[in-house]
N, C-alpha and C positions, 0 to 999 in steps of 0.2 A: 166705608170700607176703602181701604188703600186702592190704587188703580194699579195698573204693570206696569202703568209708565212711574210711578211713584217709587214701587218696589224697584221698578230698575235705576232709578235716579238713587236709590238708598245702597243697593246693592255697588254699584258701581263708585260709591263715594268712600266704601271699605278700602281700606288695604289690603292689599294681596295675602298676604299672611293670614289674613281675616278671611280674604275669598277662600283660600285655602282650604283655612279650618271648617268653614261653611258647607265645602263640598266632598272635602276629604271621608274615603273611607274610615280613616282612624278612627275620623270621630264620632261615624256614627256605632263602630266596633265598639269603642271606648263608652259610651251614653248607652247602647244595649246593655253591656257587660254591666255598668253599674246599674240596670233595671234589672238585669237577672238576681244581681247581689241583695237589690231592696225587694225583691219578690214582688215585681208590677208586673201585670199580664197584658197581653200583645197589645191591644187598646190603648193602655196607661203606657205602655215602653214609645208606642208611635207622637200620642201626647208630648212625652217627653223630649221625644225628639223634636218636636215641633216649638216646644217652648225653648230649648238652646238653642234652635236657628232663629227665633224671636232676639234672645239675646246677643246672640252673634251679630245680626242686624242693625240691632240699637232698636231697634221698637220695645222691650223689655227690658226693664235697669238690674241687674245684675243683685243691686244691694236688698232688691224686694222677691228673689226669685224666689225662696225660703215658703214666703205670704204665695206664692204664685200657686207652688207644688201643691201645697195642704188648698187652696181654692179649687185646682185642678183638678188635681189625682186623687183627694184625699186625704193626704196623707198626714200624720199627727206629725206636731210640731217638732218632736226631737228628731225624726226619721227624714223631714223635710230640709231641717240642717245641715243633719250629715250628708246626706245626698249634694247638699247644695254645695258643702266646703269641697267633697272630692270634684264635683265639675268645675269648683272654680280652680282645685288645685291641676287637675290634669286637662281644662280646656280653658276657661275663661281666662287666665290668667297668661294663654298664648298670643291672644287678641289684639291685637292695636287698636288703639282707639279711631274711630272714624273723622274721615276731615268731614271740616263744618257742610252741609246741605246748603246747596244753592237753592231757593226760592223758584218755584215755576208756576207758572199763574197768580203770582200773587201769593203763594199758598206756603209756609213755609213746608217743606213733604217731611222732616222728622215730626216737630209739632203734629201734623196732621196724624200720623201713623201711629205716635204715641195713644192720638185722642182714639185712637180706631181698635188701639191693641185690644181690648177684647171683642168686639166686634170682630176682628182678625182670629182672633182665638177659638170663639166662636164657630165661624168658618172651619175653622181644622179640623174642630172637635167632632161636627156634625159629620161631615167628610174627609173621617182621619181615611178612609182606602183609597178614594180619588186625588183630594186635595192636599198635600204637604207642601213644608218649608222644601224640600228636596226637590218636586215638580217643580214651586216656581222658579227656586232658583236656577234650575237646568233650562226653564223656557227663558230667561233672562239671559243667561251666559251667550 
């Protein structure tokens, strides 16, 4: 499992536009609204939101989020697409890509974080009420 010194070394290697979208009400208005429109219930909408501050991150690639949804949520593969193409049309696609991670301990902290993403996931899932991407990122900032 990621530490918060990893999380914050990943968090802090975004760009700001990225921190932005990360923390931005828009977007978490924006990722409900599209839960309301695919009929996910409070549980599946928190999920969700969990898994695009995953991919905000970079701990989650973007091109597999499609596989991520139908793993997660559920959800059948057509419904997992579309879903997938409007968040990438009205958020992923505001993103800047992250600069390279610097190395701490030895350890590269993306590699590391990738290898943790469902362990990470995991983690959310069990304690979607205590633990979110939103918590950490606010204990970070």
């Amino acid at each position: 499992m990621p530490t918060e010194q990893e999380l914050e070394k990943l968090y802090n290697a975004l760009p700001q536009n990225t921190k932005d979208l990360l923390t931005s009400p828009n977007t978490a208005r924006e990722v409900t609204r599209l839960a309301e429109k695919y009929s996910l219930n409070p549980s599946n909408t928190d999920m969700l939101l969990n898994e695009v501050g995953l991919v905000l991150l970079g701990v989650e690639d973007p091109n597999t989020f499609a596989d991520d949804l139908m793993e997660v949520l559920g959800m059948e593969k057509e419904q997992a697409d579309n879903l997938t193409r409007e968040l990438t049309h009205t958020i992923f696609s505001l993103a800047e890509k992250p600069k390279e991670v610097e190395v701490v301990n030895e350890v590269d902290v993306k590699e590391s974080l990738e290898s943790d993403a469902d362990a990470m996931r995991e983690l959310l899932r069990k304690n979607s009420k205590t633990v979110n991407i939103k918590n950490l990122i606010a204990n970070l900032k």
